[in-house]
VOPAGU-2260 file (C-alpha; in pm, 1 decimal, decimal comma):
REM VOPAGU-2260
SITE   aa  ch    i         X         Y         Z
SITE  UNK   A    0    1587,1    -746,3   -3614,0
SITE  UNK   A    1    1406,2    -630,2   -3303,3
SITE  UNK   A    2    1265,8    -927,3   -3294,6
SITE  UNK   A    3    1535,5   -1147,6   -3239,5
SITE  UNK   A    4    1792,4    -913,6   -3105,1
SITE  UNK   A    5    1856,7   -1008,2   -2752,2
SITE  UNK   A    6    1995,5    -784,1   -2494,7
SITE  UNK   A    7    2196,0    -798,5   -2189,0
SITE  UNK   A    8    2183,3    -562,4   -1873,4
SITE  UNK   A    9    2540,1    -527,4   -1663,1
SITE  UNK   A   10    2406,4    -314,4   -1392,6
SITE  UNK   A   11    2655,1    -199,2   -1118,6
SITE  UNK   A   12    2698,8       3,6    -828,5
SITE  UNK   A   13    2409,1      46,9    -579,7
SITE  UNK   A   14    2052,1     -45,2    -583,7
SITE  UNK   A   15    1925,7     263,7    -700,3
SITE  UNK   A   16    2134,4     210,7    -973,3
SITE  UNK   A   17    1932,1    -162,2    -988,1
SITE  UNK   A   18    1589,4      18,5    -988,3
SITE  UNK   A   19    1684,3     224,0   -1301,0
SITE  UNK   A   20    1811,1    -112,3   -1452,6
SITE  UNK   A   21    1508,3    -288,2   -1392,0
SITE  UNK   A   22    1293,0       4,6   -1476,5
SITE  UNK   A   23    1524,9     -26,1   -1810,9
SITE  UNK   A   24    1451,1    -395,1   -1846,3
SITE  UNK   A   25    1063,1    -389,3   -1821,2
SITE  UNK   A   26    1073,7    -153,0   -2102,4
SITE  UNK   A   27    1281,0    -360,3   -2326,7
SITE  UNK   A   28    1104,2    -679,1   -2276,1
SITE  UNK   A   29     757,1    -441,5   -2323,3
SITE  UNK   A   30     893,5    -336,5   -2673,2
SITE  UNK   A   31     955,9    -718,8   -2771,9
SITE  UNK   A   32    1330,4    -788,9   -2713,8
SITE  UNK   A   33    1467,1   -1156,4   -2589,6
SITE  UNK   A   34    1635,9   -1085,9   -2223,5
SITE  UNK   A   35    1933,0   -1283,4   -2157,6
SITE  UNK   A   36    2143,9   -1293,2   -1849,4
SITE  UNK   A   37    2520,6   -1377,4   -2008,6
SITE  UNK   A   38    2632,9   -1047,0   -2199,3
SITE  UNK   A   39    2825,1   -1293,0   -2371,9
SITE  UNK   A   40    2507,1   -1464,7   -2557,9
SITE  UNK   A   41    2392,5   -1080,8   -2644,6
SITE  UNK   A   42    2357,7    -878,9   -2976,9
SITE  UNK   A   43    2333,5    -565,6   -2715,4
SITE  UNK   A   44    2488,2    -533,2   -2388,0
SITE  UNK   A   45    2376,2    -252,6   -2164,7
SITE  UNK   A   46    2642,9    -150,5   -1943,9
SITE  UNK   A   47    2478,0      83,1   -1655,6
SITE  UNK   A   48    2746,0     236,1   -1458,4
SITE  UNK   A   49    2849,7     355,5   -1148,2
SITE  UNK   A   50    3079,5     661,4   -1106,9
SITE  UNK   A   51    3090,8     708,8    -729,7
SITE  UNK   A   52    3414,7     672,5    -647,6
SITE  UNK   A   53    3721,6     552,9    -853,6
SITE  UNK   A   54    3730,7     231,9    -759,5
SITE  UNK   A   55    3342,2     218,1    -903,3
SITE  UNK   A   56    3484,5     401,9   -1246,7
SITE  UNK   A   57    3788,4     184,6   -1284,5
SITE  UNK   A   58    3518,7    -130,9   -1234,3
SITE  UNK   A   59    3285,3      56,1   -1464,4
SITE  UNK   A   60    3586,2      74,3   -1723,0
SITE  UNK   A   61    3702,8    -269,8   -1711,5
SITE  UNK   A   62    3351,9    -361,1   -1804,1
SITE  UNK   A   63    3298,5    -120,7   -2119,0
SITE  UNK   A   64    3683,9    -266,6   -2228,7
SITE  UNK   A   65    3565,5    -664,7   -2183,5
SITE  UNK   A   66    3270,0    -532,6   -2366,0
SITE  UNK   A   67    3430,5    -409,2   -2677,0
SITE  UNK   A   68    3688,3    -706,4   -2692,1
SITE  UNK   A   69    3394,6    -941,8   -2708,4
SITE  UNK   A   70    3240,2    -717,7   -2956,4
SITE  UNK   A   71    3595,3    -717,3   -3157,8
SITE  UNK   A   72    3576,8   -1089,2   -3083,6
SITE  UNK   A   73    3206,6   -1119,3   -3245,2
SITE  UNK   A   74    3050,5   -1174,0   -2964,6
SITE  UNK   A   75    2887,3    -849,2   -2886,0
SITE  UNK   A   76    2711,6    -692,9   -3223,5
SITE  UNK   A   77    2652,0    -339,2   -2991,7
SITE  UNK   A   78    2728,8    -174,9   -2677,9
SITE  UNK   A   79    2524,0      92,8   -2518,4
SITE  UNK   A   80    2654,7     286,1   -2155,8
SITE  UNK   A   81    2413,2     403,7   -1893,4
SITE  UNK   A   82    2398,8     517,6   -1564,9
SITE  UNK   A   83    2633,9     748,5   -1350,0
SITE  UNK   A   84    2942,6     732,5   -1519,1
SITE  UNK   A   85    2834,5     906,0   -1935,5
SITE  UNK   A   86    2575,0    1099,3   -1677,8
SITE  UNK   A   87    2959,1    1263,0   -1546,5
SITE  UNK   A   88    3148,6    1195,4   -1795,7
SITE  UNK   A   89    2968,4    1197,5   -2126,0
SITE  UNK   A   90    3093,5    1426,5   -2367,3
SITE  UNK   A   91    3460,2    1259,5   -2310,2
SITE  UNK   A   92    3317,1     913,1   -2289,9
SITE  UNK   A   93    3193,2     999,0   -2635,2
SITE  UNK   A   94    3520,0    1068,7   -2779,8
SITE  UNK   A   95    3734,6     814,7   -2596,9
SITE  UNK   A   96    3506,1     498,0   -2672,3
SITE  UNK   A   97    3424,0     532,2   -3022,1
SITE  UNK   A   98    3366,4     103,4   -3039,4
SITE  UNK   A   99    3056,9     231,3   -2761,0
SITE  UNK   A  100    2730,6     265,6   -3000,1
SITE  UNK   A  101    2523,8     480,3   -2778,5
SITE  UNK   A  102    2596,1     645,6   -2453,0
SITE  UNK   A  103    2307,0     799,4   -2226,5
SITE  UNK   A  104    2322,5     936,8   -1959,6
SITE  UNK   A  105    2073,6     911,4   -1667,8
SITE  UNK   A  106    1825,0    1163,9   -1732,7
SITE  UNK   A  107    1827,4     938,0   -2089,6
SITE  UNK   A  108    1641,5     592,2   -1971,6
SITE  UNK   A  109    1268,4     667,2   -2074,5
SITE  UNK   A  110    1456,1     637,8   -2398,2
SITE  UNK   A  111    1620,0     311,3   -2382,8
SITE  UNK   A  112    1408,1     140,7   -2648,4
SITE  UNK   A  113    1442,2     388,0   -2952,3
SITE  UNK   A  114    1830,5     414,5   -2819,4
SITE  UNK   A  115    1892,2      19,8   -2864,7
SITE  UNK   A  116    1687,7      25,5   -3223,6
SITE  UNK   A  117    1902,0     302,6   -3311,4
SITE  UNK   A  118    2194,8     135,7   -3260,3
SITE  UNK   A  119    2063,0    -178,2   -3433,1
SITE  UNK   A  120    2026,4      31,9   -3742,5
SITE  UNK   A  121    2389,8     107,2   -3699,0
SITE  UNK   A  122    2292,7     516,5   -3569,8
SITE  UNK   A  123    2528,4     635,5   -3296,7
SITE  UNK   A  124    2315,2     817,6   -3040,5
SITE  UNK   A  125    2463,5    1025,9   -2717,5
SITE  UNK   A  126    2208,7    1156,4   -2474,4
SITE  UNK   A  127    2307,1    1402,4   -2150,8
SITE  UNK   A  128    2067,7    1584,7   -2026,1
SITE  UNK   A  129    1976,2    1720,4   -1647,4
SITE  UNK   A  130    1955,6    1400,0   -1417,1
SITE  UNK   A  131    1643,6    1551,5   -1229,0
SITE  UNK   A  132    1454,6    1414,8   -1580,4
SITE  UNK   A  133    1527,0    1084,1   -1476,6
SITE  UNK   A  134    1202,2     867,5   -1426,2
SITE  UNK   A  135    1140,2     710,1   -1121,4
SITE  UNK   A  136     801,4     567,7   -1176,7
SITE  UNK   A  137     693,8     293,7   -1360,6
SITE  UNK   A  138     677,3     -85,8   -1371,1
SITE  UNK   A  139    1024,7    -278,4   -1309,3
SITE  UNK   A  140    1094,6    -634,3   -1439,3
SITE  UNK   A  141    1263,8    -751,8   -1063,6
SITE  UNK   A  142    1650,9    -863,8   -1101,0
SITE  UNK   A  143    1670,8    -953,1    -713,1
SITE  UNK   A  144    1516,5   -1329,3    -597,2
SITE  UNK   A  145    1139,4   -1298,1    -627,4
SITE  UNK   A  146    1056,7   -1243,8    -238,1
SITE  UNK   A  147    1266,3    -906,2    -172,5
SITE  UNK   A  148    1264,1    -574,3    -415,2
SITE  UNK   A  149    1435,8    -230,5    -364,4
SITE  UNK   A  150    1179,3      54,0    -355,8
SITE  UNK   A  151    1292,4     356,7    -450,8
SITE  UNK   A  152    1139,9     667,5    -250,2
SITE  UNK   A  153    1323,2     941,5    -379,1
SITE  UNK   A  154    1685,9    1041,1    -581,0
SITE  UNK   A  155    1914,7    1320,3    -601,9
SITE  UNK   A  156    2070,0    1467,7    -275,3
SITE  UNK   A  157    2075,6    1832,5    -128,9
SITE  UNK   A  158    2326,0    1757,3     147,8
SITE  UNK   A  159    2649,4    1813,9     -47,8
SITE  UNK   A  160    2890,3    1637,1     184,9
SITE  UNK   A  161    3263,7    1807,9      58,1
SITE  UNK   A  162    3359,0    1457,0     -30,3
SITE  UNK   A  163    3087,0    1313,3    -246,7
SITE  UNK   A  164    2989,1    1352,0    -600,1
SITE  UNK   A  165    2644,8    1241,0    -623,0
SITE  UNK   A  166    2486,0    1582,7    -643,7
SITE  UNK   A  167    2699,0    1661,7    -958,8
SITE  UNK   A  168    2596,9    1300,6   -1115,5
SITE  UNK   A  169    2213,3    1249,7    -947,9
SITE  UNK   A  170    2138,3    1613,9    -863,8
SITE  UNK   A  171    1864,7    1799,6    -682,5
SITE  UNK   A  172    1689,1    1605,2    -391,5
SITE  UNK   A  173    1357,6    1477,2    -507,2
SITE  UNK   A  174    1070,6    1260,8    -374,2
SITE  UNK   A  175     838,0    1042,0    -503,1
SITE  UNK   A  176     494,3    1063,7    -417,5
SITE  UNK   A  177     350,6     824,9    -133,6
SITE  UNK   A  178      56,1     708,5    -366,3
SITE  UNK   A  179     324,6     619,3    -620,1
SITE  UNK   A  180     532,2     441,1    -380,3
SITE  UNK   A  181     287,9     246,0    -223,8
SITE  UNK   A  182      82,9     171,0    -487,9
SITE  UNK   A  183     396,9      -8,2    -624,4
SITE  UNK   A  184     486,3    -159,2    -286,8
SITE  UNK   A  185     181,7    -286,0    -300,0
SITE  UNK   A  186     224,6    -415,8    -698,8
SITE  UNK   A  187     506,0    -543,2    -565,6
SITE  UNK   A  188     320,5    -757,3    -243,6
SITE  UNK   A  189      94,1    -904,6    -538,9
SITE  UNK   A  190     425,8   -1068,0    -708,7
SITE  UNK   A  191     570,5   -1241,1    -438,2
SITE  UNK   A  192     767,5   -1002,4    -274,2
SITE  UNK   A  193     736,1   -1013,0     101,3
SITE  UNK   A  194    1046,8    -798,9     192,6
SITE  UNK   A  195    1063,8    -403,8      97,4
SITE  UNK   A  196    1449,5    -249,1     119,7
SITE  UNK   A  197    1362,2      98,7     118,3
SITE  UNK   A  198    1616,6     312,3     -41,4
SITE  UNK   A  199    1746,3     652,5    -174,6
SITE  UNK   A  200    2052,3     897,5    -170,7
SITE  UNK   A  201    1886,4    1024,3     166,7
SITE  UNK   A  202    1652,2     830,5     318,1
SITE  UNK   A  203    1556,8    1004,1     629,0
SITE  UNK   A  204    1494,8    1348,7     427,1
SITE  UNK   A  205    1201,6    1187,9     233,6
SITE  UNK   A  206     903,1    1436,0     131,5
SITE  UNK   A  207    1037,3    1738,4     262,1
SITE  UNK   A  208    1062,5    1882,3     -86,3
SITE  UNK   A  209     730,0    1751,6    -165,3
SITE  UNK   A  210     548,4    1755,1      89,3
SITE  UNK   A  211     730,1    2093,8     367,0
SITE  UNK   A  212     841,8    1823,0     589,0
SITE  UNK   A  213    1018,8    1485,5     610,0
SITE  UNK   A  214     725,0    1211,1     584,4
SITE  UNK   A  215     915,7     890,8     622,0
SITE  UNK   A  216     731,3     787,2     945,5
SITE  UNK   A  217     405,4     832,6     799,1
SITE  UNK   A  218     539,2     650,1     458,5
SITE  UNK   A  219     615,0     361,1     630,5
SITE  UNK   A  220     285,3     359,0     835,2
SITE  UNK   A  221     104,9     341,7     475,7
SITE  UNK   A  222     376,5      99,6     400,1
SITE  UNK   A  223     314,9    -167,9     696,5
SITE  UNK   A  224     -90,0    -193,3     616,5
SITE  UNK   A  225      16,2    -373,2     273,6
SITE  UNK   A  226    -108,4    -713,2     408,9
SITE  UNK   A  227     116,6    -932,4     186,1
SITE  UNK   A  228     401,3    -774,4     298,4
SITE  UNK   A  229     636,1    -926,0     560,8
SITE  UNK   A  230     952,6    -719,0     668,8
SITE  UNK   A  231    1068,0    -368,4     547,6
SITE  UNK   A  232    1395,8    -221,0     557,4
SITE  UNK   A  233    1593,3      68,9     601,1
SITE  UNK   A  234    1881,7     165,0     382,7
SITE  UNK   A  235    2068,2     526,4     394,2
SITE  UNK   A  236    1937,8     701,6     668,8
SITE  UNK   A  237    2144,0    1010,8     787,1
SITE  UNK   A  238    2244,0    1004,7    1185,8
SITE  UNK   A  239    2126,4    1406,0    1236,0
SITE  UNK   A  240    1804,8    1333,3    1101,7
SITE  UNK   A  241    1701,2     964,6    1260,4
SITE  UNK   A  242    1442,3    1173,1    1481,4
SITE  UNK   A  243    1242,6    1020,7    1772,9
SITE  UNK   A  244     936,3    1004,8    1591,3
SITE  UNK   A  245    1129,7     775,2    1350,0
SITE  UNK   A  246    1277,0     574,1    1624,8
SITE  UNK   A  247     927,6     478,1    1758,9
SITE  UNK   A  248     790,7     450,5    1442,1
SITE  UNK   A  249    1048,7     140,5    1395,6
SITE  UNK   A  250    1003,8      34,7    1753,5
SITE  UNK   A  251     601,7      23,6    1686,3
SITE  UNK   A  252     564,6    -129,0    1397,0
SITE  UNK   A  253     617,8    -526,0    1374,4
SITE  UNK   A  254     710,4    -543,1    1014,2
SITE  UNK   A  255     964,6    -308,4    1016,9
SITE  UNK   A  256    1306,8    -539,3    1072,2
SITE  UNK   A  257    1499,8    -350,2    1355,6
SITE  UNK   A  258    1791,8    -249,7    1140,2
SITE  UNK   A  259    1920,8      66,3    1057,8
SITE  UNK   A  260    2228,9     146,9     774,9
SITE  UNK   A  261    2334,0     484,0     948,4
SITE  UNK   A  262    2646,8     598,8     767,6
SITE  UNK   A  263    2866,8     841,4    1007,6
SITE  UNK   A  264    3158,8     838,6     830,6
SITE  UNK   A  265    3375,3     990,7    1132,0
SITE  UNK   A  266    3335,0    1075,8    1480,4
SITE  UNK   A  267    3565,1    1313,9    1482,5
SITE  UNK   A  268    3410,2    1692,6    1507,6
SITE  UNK   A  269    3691,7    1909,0    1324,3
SITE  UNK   A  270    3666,6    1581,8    1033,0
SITE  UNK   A  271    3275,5    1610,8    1020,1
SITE  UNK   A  272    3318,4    2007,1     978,7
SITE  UNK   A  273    3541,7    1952,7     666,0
SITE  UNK   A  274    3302,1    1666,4     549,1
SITE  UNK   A  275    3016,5    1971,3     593,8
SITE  UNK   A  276    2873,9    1716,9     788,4
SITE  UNK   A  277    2683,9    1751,9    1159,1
SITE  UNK   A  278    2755,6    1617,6    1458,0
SITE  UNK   A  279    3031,5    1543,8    1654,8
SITE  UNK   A  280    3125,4    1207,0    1887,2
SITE  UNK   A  281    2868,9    1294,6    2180,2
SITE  UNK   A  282    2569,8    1327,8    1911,4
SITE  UNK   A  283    2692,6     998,1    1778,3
SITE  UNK   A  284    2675,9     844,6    2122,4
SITE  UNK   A  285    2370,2     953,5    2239,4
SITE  UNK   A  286    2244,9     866,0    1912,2
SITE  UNK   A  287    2328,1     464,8    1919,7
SITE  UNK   A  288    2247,5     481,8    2270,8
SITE  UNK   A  289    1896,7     614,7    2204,0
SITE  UNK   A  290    1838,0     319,5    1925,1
SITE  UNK   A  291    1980,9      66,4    2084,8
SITE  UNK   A  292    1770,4     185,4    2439,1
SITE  UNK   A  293    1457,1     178,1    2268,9
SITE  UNK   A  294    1486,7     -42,9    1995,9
SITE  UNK   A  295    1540,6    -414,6    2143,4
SITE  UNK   A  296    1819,9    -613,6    1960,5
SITE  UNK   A  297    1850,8    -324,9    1687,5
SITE  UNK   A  298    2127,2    -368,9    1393,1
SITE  UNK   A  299    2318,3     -39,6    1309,4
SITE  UNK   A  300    2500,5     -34,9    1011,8
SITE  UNK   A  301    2752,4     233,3     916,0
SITE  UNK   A  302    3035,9     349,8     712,3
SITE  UNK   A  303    3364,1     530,7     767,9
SITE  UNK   A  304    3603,5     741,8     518,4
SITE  UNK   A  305    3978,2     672,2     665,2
SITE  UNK   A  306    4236,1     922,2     550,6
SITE  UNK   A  307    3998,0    1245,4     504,8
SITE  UNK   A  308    4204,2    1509,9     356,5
SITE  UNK   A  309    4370,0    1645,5     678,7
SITE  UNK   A  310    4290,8    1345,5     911,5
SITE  UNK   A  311    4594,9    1338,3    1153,4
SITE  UNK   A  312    4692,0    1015,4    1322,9
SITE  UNK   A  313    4510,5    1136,7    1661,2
SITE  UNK   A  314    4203,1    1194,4    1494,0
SITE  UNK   A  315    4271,8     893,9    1324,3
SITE  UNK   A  316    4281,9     710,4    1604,9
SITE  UNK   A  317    3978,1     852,3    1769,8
SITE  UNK   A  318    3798,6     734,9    1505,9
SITE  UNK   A  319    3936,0     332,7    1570,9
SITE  UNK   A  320    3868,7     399,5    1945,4
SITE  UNK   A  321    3491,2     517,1    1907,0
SITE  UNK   A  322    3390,8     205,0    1664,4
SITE  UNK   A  323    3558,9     -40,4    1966,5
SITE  UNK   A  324    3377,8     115,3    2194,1
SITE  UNK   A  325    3016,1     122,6    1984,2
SITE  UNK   A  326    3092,0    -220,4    1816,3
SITE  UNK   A  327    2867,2    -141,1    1543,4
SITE  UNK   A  328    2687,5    -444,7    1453,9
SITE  UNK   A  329    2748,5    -425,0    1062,3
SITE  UNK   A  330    3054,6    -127,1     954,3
SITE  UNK   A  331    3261,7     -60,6     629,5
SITE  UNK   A  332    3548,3     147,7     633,3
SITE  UNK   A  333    3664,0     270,8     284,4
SITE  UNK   A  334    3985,1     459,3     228,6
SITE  UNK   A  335    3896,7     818,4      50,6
SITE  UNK   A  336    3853,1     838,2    -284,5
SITE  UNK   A  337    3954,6    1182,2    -446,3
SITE  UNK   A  338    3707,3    1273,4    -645,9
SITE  UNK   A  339    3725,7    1617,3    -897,9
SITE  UNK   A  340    3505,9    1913,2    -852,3
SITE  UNK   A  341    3439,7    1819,6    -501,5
SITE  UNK   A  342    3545,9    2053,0    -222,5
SITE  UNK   A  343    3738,9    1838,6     -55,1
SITE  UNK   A  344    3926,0    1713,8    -366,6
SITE  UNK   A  345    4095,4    2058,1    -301,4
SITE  UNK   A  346    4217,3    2041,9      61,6
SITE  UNK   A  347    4582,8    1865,0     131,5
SITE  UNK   A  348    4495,7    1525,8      60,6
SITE  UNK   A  349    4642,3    1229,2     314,6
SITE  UNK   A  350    4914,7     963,5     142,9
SITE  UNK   A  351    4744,0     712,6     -43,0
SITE  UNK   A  352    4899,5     440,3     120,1
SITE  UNK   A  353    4822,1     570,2     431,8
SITE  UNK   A  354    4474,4     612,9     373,9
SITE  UNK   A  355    4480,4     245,2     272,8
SITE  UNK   A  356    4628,9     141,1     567,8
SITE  UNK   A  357    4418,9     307,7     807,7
SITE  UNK   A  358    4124,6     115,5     602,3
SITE  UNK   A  359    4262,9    -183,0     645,9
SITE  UNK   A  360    4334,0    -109,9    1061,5
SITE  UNK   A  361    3937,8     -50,7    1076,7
SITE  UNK   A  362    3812,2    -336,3     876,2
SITE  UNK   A  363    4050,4    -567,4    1080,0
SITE  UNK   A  364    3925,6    -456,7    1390,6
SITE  UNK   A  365    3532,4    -484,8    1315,1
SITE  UNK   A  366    3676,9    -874,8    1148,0
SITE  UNK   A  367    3777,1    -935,3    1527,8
SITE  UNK   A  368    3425,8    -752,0    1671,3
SITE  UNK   A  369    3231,5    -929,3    1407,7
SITE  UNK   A  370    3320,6   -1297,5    1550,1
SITE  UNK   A  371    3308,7   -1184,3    1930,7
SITE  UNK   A  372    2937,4   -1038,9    1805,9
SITE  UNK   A  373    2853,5   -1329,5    1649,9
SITE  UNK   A  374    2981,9   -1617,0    1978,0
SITE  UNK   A  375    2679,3   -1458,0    2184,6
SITE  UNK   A  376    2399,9   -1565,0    1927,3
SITE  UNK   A  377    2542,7   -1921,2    1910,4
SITE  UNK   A  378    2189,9   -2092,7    2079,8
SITE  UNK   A  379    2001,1   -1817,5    1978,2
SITE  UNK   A  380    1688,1   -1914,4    1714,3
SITE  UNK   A  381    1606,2   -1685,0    1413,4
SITE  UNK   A  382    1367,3   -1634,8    1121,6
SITE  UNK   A  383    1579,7   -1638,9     845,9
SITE  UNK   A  384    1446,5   -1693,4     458,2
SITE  UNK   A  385    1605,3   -1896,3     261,7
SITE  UNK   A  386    1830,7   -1792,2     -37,0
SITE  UNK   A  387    1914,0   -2074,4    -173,2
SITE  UNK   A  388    2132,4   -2475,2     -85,8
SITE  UNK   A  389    2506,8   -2481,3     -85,9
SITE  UNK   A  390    2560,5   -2825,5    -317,0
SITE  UNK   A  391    2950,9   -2866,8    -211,1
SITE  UNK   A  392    2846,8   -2776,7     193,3
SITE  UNK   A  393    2477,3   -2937,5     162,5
SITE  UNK   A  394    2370,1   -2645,2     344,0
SITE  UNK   A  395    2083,4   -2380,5     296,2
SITE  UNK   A  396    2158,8   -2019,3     320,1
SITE  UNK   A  397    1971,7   -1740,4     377,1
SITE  UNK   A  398    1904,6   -1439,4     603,3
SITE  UNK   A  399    1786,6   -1321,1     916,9
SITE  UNK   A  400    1642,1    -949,1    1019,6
SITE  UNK   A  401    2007,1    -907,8    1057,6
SITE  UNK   A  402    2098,0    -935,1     710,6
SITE  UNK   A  403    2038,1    -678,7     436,0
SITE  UNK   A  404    2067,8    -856,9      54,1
SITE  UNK   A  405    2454,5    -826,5     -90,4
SITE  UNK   A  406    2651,6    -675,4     160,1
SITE  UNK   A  407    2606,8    -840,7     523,3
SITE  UNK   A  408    2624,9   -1216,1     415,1
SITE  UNK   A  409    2426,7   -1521,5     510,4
SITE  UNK   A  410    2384,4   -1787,6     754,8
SITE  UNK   A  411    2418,2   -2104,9     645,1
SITE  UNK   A  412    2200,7   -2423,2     800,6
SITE  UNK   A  413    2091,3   -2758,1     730,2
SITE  UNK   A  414    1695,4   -2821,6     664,3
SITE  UNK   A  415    1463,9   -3055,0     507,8
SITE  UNK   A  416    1286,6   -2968,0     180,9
SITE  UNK   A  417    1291,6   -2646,3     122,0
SITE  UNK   A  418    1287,2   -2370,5    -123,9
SITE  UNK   A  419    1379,3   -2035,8    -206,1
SITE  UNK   A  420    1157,4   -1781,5     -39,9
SITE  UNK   A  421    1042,6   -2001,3     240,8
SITE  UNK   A  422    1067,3   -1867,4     602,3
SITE  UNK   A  423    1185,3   -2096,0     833,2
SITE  UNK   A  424    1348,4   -2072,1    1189,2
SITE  UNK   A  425    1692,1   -2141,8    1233,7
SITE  UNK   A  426    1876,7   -2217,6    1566,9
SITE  UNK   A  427    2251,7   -2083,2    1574,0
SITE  UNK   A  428    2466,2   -2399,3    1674,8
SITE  UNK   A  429    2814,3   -2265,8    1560,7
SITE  UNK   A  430    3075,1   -1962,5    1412,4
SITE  UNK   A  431    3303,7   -2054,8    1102,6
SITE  UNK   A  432    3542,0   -1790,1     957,2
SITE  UNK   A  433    3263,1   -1520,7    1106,2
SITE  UNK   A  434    2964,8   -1751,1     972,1
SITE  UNK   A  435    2644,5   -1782,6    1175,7
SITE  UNK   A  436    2618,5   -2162,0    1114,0
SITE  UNK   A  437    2252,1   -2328,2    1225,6
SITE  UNK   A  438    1983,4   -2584,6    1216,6
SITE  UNK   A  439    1626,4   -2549,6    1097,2
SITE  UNK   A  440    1455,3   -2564,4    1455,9
């Protein structure tokens, strides 16, 4: 049966969840499976969750449910749950979704193989142990296009932000090794990929449980001699620990893209304090002003929470105020998600429809900063590589430095033969519905 069985991996959530998927799927193919993309054409679907935030567990949910009615349908022969969610949750997942034939939880994935023959053999298996067990190293069978991959530095997070519950679901702070890492960046250079998104729960705290300080400069020194590889990429870097050593080390180095996802979640001192977070709006300023001083044409992205438990209107507004007067290049706002056994789950908690509507004030206002951002790089040229052709707009898309995978779109341009992966440079002509729209110069 192993032989023919062919499995499925849903993977959702963020791209470390990705890298345990794809650390997931090179094991599978390794022990002889068929892959298949459709979870529909399965015998096994994988389902590897997310359980950050409700919104992520209600998604997570829907998915196990469509699961189980193809199963019911025939479809499916058996389901298995990974990830964040049974890592939370598993002892009650176990008892609430009997039609589920094997539930791990993070700390489980080494195991994936013997899990999926076990549930072949019709053996219900439920594995939940510490998440610090879960393996980071190892080959990955890529699920991104073959000229960008996520690499993984470390997992786990020791800041415990009042808010969040990824210490409870990832725990303790942990590094990888630099040989480890860039011998795989490297592995990675060898297969095609030319662009490294470096990512973690805390990016800019990197070796300083390994190594008695943070080493993410002199990572990505070691990282920028791989010869094969083109830009690298900075994902979930904390604003009280962007230090000027890593500023210059971005500023220095050529083939690091000069973008930056910064989360700051509020500007607002009295909000930060309750989010056990650091800072206050000065920091923040002097911050972005430091980047953007030494870093030419730098991209900053960040986040916001809107309706923090005990967020008043004026601190509300304070908030809108600072992000028009920064004009981040690349925000999200998301309302706050409650989330149980978290300290701030316990303070008075804002209206849910208010918190909604104060997301919706923010994103609305970056919509409107977004297209004024975007009318000052019309005649501007780019290197952008190509993602892919647009049949019903005969256009190419595909991304600039600007532009992290998934979340901060494309620009779309016409061309002349070519393919995904090329790197070609594109001159901005035009803005449609906030749109960079080009030519290939």
């Amino acid at each position: 049966m192993q032989d023919t069985a062919k499995i499925s991996i849903v993977s959702l959530g963020c791209p470390k969840n990705q890298c345990d998927a794809e650390l997931m799927l090179e094991k599978i193919q390794k022990a002889g499976f068929g892959l298949v993309s459709e979870p529909g054409l399965a015998d096994v679907v994988i389902i590897n969750t997310c359980g950050f935030i409700q919104s992520a567990k209600e998604e997570a949910i829907a998915e196990i449910f469509e699961a189980v009615n193809r199963k019911n349908d025939g479809f499916n022969k058996k389901i298995i749950v990974t990830g964040c969610l049974p890592q939370r949750y598993g002892e009650q997942m176990e008892d609430e979704f009997p039609e589920v034939d094997a539930i791990l939880g993070i700390g489980g994935n080494d195991d994936i193989v013997e899990v999926i023959n076990s549930a072949l053999l019709d053996k219900r298996i439920c594995i939940f142990t510490e998440p610090e067990k879960l393996n980071m190293e190892g080959r990955r069978l890529l699920s991104t296009l073959p000229h960008y991959a996520y690499l993984r530095i470390a997992d786990g997070c020791d800041n415990h932000c009042s808010y969040c519950a990824i210490p409870l679901i990832r725990g303790k702070f942990r590094s990888r090794e630099i040989e480890n890492i860039v011998r795989e960046a490297a592995e990675l250079a060898e297969k095609g990929v030319r662009e490294l998104i470096i990512v973690s729960q805390d990016t800019t705290n990197y070796g300083a449980d390994l190594y008695g300080k943070v080493m993410l400069p002199e990572l990505l020194n070691h990282l920028c001699e791989i010869k094969k590889i083109k830009w690298i990429r900075l994902l979930y870097c904390y604003p009280d620990k962007v230090t000027d050593e890593l500023i210059a080390t971005i500023k220095n180095h050529g083939k690091i893209v000069k973008y930056i996802e910064m989360p700051i979640q509020h500007c607002n001192e009295e909000i930060l304090r309750a989010m056990n977070r650091s800072g206050n709006e000065q920091t923040l300023w002097d911050l972005i002003a430091k980047l953007r001083n030494e870093i030419r044409s730098i991209i900053i992205r960040t986040t916001v929470i809107a309706g923090f438990p005990g967020e008043s209107e004026e601190q509300f507004t304070e908030l809108a105020e600072f992000l028009n007067n920064v004009r981040f290049e690349r925000l999200g706002c998301f309302a706050y998600s409650e989330e149980e056994d978290t300290k701030a789950a316990e303070l008075e908690q804002v209206d849910d429809k208010e918190r909604t509507h104060r997301a919706e004030i923010i994103n609305e206002q970056q919509e409107i900063r977004m297209g004024e951002f975007y009318t000052e790089l019309v005649g501007k040229t780019f290197e952008v590589v190509v993602e892919g052709y647009d049949r019903y707009f005969e256009m190419y898309f595909g991304r600039s430095y600007m532009y992290a995978p998934e979340i901060d779109g494309m620009i779309y341009f016409r061309g002349d033969n070519l393919k995904t992966s090329d790197f070609v440079n594109v001159k901005i002509t035009d803005v449609i519905d906030n749109n960079l729209i080009g030519e290939q110069a």
